[in-house]
C-alpha positions in Angstrom: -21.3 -29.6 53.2 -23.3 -27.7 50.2 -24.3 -24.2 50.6 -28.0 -24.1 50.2 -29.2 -20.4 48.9 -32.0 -18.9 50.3 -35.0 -18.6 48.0 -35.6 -15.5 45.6 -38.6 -13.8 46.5 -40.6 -12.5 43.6 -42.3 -9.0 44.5 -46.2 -9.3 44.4 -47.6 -7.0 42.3 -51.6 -6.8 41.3 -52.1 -8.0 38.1 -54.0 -4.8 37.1 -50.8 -2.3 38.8 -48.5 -3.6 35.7 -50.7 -2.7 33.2 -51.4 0.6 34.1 -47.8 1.4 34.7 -47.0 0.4 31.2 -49.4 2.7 29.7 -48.6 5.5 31.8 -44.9 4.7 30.9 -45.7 4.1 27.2 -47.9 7.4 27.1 -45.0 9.6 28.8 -43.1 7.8 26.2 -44.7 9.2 23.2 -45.6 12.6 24.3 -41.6 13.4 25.3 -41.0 12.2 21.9 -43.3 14.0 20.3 -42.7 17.6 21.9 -38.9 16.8 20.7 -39.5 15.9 17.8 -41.9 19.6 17.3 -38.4 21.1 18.6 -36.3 19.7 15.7 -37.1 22.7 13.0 -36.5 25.6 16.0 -33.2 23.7 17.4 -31.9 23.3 14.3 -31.9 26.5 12.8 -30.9 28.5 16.6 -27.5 25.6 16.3 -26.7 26.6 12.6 -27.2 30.3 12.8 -26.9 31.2 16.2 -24.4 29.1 17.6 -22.1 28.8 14.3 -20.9 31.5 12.7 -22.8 31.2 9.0 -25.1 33.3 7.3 -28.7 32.1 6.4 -29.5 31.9 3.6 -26.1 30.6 2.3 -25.7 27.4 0.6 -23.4 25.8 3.5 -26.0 27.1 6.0 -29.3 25.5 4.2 -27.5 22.6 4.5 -26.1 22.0 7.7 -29.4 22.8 8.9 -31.0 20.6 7.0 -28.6 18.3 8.4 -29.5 19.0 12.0 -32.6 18.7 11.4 -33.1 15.5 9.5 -30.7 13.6 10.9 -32.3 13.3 14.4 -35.5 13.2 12.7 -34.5 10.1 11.0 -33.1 8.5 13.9 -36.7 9.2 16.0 -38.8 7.5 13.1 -36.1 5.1 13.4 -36.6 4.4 16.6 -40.1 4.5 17.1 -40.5 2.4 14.1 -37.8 -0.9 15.5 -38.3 -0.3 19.3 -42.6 0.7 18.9 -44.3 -1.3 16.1 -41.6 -3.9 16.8 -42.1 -4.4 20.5 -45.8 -5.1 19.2 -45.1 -7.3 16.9 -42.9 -9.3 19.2 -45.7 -9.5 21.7 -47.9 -11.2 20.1 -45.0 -14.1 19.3 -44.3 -17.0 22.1 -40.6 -18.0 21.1 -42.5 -21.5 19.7 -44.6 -19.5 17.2 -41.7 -19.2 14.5 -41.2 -22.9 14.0 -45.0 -22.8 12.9 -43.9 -20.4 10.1 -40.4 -22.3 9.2 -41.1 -26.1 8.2 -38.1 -28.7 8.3 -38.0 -29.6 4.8 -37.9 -26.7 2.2 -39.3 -27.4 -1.2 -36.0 -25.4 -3.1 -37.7 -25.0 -6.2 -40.9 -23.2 -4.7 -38.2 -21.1 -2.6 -35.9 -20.1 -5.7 -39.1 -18.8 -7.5 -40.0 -17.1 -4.1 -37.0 -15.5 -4.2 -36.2 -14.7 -7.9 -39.7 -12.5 -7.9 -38.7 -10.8 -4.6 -35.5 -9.7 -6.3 -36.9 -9.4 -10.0 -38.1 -5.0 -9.4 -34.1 -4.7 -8.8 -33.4 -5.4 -12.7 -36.0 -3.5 -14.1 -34.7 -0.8 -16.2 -36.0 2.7 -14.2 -36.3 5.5 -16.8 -33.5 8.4 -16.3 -34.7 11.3 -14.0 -35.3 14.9 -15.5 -31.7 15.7 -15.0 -29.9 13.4 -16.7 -32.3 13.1 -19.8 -31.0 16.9 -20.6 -27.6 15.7 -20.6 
């Protein structure tokens, strides 16, 4: 005797309901990023001088709050850069779509060249900075 599960019932939506829920989400989205990110100069300086002990001014103190303050700042470019432009990106790619791009056979000498001027503007010689030519 086989146990027979019941069917999974797929909750109807309107097709039009899902689209506007995803801009409304994706609009909250960038406005709660964007008033935290405004908050990153004024947090940073109230958790170096306020909430530490160090003087501003002070060498140690520019720099941890440049610290706190770039650090997130990174990470939110970061972020909005892998999980925004890249979630657009991926939308407009079936999974089949990347075969189109990648062919079975690969013409090695074509490729080497490919890659040897993709890597060649790591071996040019960059001239010194300002500091080190004094040296």
């Amino acid at each position: 005797m086989k146990f027979k599960s019941p069917p999974i019932r797929a909750i109807k939506r309107k097709p039009g309901v899902a689209l506007v829920l995803n801009l409304f989400m994706g609009s909250a989205g960038v406005v709660l990023w964007w008033l935290l990110y405004k908050q990153l100069p004024g947090l940073s300086k109230w958790l170096t001088y306020d909430l530490l002990p160090i003087q501003q001014g002070s060498h140690l103190g520019d720099s941890i709050e440049f610290f706190l303050y770039d650090t997130p700042k990174v990470m939110m470019l970061l972020f909005l850069v892998v999980f925004g432009v890249g979630g657009i990106i991926r939308s407009f790619f079936t999974p089949e779509k990347p075969g189109l791009f990648c062919p079975a056979r690969v013409n090695w000498p074509a490729m080497s060249w490919r890659l040897c001027s993709a890597l060649s503007p790591l071996f040019v010689p960059v001239p010194p900075c300002r500091f080190l030519s004094g040296l």
